[in-house]
C-alpha positions as CSV (number, residue, x, y, z in Angstrom):
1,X,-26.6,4.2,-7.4
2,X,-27.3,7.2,-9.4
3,X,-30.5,8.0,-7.2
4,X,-27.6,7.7,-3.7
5,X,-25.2,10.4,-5.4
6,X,-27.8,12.8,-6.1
7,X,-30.1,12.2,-2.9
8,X,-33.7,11.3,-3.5
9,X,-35.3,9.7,-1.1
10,X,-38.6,9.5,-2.9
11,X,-36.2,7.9,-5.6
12,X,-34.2,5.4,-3.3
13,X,-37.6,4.1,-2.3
14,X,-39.4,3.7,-5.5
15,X,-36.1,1.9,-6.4
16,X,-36.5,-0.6,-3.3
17,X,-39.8,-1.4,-3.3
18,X,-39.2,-2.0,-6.7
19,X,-37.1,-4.8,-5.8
20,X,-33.7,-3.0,-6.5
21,X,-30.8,-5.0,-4.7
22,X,-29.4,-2.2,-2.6
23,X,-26.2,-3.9,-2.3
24,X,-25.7,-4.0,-6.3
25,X,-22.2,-3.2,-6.7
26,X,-20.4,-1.3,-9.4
27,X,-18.2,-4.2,-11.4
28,X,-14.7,-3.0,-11.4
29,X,-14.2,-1.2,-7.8
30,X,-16.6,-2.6,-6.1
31,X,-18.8,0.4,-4.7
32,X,-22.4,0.2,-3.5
33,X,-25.0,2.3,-3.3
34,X,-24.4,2.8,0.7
35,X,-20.9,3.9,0.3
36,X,-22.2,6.5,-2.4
37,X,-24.2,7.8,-0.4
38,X,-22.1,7.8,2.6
39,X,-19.2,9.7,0.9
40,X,-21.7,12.3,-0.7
41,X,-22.8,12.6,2.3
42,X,-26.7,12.2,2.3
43,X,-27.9,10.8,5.6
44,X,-31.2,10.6,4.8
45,X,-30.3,7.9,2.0
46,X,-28.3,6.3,4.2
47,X,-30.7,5.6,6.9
48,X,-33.2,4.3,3.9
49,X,-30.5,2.0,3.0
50,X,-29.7,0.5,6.0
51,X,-33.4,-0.1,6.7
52,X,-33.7,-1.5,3.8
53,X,-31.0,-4.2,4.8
54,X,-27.8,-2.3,2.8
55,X,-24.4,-4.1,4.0
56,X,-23.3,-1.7,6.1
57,X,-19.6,-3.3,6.1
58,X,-19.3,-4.1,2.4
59,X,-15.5,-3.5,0.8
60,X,-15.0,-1.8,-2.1
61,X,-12.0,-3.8,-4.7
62,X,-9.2,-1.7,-2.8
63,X,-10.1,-2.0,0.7
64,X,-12.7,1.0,1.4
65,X,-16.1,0.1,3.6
66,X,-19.0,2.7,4.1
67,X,-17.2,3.4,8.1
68,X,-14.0,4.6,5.9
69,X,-15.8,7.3,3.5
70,X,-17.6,8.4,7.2
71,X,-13.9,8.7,8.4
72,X,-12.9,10.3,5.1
73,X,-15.5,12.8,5.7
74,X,-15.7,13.6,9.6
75,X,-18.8,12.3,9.5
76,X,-19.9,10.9,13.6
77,X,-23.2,10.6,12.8
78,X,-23.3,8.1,9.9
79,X,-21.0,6.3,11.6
80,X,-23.5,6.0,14.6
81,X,-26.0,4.5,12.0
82,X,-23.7,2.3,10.5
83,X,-22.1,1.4,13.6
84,X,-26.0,1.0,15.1
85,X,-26.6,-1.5,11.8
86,X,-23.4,-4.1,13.1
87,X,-20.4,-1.9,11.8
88,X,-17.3,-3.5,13.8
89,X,-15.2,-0.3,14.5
90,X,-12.1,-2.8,14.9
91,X,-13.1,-4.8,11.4
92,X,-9.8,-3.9,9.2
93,X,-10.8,-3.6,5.8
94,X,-9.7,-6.0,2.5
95,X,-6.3,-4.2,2.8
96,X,-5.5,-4.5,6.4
97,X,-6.7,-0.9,7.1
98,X,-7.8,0.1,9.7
99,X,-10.4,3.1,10.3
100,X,-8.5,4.4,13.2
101,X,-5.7,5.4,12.1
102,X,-7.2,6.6,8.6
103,X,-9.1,8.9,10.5
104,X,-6.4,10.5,11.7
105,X,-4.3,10.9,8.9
106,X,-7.5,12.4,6.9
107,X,-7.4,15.2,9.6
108,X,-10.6,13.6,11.2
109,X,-9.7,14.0,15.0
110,X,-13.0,14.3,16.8
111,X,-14.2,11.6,14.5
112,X,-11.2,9.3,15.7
113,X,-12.1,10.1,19.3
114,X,-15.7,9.0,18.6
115,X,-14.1,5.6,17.4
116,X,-12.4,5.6,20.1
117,X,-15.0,5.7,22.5
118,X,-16.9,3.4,20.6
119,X,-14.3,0.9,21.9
120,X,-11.6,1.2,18.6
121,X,-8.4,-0.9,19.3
122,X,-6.0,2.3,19.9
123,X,-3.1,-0.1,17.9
124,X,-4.9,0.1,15.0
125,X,-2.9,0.5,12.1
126,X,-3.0,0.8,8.2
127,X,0.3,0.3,6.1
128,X,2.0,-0.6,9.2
129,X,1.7,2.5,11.0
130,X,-0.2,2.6,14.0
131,X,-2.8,5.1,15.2
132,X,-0.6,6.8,18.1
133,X,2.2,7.4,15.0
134,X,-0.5,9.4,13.3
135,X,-1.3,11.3,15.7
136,X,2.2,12.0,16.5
137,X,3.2,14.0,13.6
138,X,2.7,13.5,9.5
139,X,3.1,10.0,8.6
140,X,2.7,10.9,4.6
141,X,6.3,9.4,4.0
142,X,5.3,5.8,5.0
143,X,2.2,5.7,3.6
144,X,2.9,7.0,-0.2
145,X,2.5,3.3,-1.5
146,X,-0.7,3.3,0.5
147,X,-2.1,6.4,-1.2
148,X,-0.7,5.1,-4.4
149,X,-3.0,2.2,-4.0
150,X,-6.3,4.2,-3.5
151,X,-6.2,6.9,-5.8
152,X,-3.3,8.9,-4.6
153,X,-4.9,12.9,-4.6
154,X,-7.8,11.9,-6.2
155,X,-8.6,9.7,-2.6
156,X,-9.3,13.8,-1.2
157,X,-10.4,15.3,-4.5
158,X,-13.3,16.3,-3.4
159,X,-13.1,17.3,0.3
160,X,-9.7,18.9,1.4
161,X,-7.6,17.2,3.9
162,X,-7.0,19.0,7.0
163,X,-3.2,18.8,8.3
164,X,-3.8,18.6,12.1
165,X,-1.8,21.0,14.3
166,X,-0.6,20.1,17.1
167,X,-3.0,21.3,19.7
168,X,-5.3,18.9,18.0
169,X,-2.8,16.2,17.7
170,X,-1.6,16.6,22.0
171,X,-5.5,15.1,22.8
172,X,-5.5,12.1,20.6
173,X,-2.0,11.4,21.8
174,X,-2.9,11.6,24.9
175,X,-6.2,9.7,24.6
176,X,-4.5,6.9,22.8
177,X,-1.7,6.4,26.0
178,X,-4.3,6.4,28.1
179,X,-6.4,3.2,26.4
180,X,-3.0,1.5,26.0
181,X,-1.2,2.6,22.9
182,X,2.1,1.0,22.8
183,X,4.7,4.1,23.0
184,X,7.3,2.3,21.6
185,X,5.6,0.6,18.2
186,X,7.6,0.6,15.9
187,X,6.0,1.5,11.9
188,X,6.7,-1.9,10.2
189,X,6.5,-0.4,6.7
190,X,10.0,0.3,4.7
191,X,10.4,4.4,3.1
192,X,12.9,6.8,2.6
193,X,12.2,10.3,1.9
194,X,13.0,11.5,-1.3
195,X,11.4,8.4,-2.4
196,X,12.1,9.7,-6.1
197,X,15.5,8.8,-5.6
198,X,14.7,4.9,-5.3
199,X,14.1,2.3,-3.1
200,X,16.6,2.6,-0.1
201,X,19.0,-0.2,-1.0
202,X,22.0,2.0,0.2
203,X,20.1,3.3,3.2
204,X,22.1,6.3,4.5
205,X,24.9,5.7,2.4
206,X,22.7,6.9,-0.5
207,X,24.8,10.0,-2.4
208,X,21.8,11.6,-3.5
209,X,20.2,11.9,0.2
210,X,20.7,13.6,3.2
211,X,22.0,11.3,5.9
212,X,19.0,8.9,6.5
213,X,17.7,5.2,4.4
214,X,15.3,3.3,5.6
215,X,12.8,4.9,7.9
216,X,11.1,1.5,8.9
217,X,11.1,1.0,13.0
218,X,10.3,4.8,13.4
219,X,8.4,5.1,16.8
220,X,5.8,7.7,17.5
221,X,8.3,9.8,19.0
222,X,10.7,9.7,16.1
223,X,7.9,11.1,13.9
224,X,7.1,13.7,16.2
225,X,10.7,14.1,16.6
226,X,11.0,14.4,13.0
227,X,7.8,16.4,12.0
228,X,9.6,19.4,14.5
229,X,12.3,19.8,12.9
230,X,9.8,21.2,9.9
231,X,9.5,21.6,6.2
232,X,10.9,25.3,6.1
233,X,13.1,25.6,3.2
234,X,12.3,22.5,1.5
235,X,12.4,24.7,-2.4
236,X,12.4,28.5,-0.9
237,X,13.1,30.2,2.3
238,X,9.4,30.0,3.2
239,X,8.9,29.9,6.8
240,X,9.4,26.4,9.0
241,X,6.2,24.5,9.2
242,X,5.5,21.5,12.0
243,X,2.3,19.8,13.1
244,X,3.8,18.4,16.5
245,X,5.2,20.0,19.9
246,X,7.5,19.8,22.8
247,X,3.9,18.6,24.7
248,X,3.8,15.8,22.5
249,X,7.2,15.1,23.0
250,X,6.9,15.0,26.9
251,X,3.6,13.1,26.4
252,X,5.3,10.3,24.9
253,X,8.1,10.5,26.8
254,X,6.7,10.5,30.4
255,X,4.4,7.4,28.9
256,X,7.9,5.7,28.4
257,X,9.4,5.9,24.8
258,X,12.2,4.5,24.5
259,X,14.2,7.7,22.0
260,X,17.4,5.2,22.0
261,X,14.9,3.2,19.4
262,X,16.2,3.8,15.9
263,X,14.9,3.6,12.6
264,X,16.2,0.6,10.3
265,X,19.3,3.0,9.2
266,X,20.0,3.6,12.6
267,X,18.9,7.2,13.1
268,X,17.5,8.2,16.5
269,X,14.7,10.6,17.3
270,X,17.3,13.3,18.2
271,X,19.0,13.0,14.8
272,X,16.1,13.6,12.7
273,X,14.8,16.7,15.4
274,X,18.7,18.3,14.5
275,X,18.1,18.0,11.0
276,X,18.5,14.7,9.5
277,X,17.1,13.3,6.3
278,X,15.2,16.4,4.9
279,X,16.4,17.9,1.7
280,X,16.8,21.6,1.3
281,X,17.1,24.1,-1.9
282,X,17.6,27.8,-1.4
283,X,20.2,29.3,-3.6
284,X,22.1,32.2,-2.6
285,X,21.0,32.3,1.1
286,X,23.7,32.3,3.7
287,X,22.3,29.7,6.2
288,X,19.1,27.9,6.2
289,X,15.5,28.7,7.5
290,X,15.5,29.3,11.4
291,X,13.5,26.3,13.3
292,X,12.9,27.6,16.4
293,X,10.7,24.1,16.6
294,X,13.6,22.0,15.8
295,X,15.7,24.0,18.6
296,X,12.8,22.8,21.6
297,X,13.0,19.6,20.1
298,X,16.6,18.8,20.3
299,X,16.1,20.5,24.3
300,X,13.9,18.5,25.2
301,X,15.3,15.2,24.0
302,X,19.2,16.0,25.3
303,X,17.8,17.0,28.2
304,X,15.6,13.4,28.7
305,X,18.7,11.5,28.0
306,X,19.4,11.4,24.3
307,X,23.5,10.5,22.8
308,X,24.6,14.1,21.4
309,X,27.3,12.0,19.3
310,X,25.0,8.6,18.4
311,X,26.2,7.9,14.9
312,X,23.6,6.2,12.5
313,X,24.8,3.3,9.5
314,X,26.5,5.6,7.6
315,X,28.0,7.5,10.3
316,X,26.0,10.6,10.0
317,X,25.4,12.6,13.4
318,X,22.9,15.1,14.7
319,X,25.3,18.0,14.2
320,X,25.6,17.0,10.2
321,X,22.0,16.6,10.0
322,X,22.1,20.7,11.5
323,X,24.5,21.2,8.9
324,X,22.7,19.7,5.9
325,X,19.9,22.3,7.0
326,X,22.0,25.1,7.8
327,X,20.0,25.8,11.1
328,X,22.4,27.7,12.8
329,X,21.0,28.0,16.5
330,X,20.3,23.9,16.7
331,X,24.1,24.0,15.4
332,X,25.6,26.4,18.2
333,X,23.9,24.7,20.9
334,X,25.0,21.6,20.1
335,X,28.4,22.7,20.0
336,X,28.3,23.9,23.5
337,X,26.3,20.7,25.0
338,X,29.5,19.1,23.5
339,X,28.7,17.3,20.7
340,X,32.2,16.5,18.6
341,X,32.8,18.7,15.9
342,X,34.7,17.3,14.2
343,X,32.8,13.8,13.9
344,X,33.0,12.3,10.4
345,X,30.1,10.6,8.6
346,X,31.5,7.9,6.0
347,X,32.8,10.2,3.2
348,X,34.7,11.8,5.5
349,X,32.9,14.7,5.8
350,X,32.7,16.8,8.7
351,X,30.0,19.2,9.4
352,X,31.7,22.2,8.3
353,X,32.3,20.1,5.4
354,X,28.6,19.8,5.0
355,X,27.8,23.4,5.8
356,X,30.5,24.4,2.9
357,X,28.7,22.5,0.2
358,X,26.8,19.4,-0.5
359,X,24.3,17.2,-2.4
360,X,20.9,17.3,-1.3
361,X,18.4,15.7,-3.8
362,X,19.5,17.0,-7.2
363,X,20.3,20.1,-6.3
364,X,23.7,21.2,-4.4
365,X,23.4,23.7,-1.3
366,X,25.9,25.7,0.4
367,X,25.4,27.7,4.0
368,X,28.2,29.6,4.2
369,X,26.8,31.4,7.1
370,X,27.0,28.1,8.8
371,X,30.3,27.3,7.8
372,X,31.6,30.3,9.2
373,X,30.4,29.5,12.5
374,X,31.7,25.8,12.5
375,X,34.6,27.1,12.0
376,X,34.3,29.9,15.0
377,X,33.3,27.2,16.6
378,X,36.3,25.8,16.5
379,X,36.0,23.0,13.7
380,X,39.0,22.0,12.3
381,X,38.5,23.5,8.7
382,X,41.4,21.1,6.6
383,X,39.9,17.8,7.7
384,X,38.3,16.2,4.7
385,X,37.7,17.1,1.1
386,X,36.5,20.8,0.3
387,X,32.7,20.3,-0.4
388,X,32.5,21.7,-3.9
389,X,35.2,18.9,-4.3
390,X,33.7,16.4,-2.9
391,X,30.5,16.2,-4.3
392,X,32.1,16.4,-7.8
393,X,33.6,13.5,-6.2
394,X,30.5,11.6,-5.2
395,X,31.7,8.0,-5.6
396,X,35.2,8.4,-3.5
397,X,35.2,5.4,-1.1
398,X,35.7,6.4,2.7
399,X,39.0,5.3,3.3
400,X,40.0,7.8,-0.1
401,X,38.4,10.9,2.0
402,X,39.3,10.1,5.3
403,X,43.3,10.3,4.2
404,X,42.8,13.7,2.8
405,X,44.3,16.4,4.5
């Protein structure tokens, strides 16, 4: 195994016709030599191996086969050796996992177009998420358990992951509707983000997050929906980051997504494009980080038939998730499309409400920028509890906010 890290071929062959067994595997994780040398990479060792009869679909303890460190690596060509030795693109490995989809999540999109042209089953999934969700947008929040299992950051220690734009992403979408890709999957996996919080037993009623519980039943277009609204002003006002695009939006769309499908806490696609779920922290700044992606999101999704007032479990509605992130412009235009200002999620709390002060995470974040245009909006500013009261108040029951003045 030593000889497959650090590539000598005289080596590997003094070893084998030595009588090595080349599919000796290390005791606790279960590697072999082939998968060494796959993830190094050295070809040349690999094609010795093979030849020499190496199992070219051998599992390591937590579910990684030689195809998977290939994947891991964007490497086509060892994968056309071991696919030329008897690799089954569509074997899942010990875990379930298929390569497909861990292709694309490693940032590997020509290699998961290979696969797919090798004939991969475009519903291919690992963790319950399916390839054409991967491809859709980021997918890291229902698949943290996943990662957790195989090494977390040390699974990319070596070789960075590449977070694929989304004029990469817009061809594998579109190559996975083509070969049948179900546009309406739903991920089958429970999460909530902010998953330091806990488990989502109160769903969207939790105090501590912004609006959304569990995330299972997300369809690709409810992560690309989400993944546009961006990561701006998570901890900073650093600018707004997304990996999808109105294109993919319209892919999925035309292909017939269904954007009425919710997640298990009932938030739509259009929800989590305003603004729902995310947490933000940047003290001292009027309003919240512009998302000019967010703002084509929520277009294109009222304009293809989306409910501008759907309410999700805990009554939360796109304009409150605008409000938690003080995006101003998604805010205004909702407003004039006619979404109720005045709606109430089940504290009581209106959007202004929201916009005047409330608890995201562990931290507490006011837009007052945003409040002021609520209000010139025409909110009505005395519904509900103050929001520097309120969240001082974080265990009032509903009924208790509602009959505030």
């Amino acid at each position: 195994m030593t000889v497959a890290i650090t590539g000598s071929p005289v080596g590997i062959l003094a070893l084998i016709g030595g009588g090595a067994d080349v599919d000796a595997a290390v005791t606790e994780t279960g590697s072999t030599a082939l998968m060494w040398a796959v993830s190094e990479p050295h070809p040349e060792i690999v094609r010795l191996l093979l030849d020499a009869g190496a199992n070219p679909a051998a599992s390591t303890v937590k579910g990684f086969t030689p195809l998977m460190f290939a994947a891991r690596n964007g490497d086509v060509e060892t994968a056309r050796a071991l696919i030329a030795a008897g690799v089954d693109v569509n074997a899942p490995s010990a875990d379930g996992t298929h390569v497909l989809p861990f292709s694309i999540v490693s940032g590997r999109d020509a290699f998961a177009l290979f696969l797919l042209e090798e004939g991969a089953d475009p519903e291919g999934e690992m963790n319950g998420v399916r390839a054409l969700h991967a491809a859709a947008g980021g997918v890291g929040t229902w698949l943290r358990e996943w990662y957790a299992r195989h090494g977390g950051n040390r699974l990319y220690s070596r070789r960075s992951r590449s977070r694929l734009a989304a004029d990469r992403r817009l061809p594998l979408v579109e190559a996975l509707l083509a070969r049948g890709a179900d546009p309406n999957a739903r991920i089958t996996a429970s999460a909530m983000l902010m998953s330091y919080i806990g488990y989502p037993r109160k769903g969207a009623f939790e105090p501590f997050a912004c609006g959304t519980g569990d995330l299972r039943g997300a369809t690709p277009l409810w992560v690309a929906a989400f993944d546009m609204n961006g990561a701006g002003g998570t901890f900073g006002a650093s600018e707004t980051r997304t990996s999808s695009n109105t294109a993919i939006l319209h892919a999925l769309l035309e292909a017939g997504a269904d954007q009425h499908l919710t997640t298990h806490d009932g938030t739509t696609p259009f929800m989590a494009a305003a603004g729902l779920g995310r947490s933000t922290y940047t003290p001292r700044q009027p309003r919240g980080v512009r998302s000019p992606s967010a703002e084509e999101a929520v277009r294109v999704l009222l304009e293809a038939g989306a409910d501008i007032d759907a309410v999700n479990e805990a009554d939360f509605t796109a304009l409150h998730g605008a409000a938690f992130r003080g995006l101003n412009e998604v805010v205004e235009y909702l407003v004039a499309q006619g979404a109720d200002i005045d709606a109430r999620d089940f504290r009581g709390r209106t959007a202004y409400r929201m916009a005047e002060g409330s608890k995201q995470s562990f931290q507490f974040q006011s837009w007052p920028e945003t409040a002021a245009l609520l209000a010139a909006l025409g909110a009505d500013t005395q519904l509900g509890i103050p929001g520097t009261v309120q969240e001082r108040l974080r265990d009032v029951p509903a009924a208790g906010a509602n009959d505030q003045p």
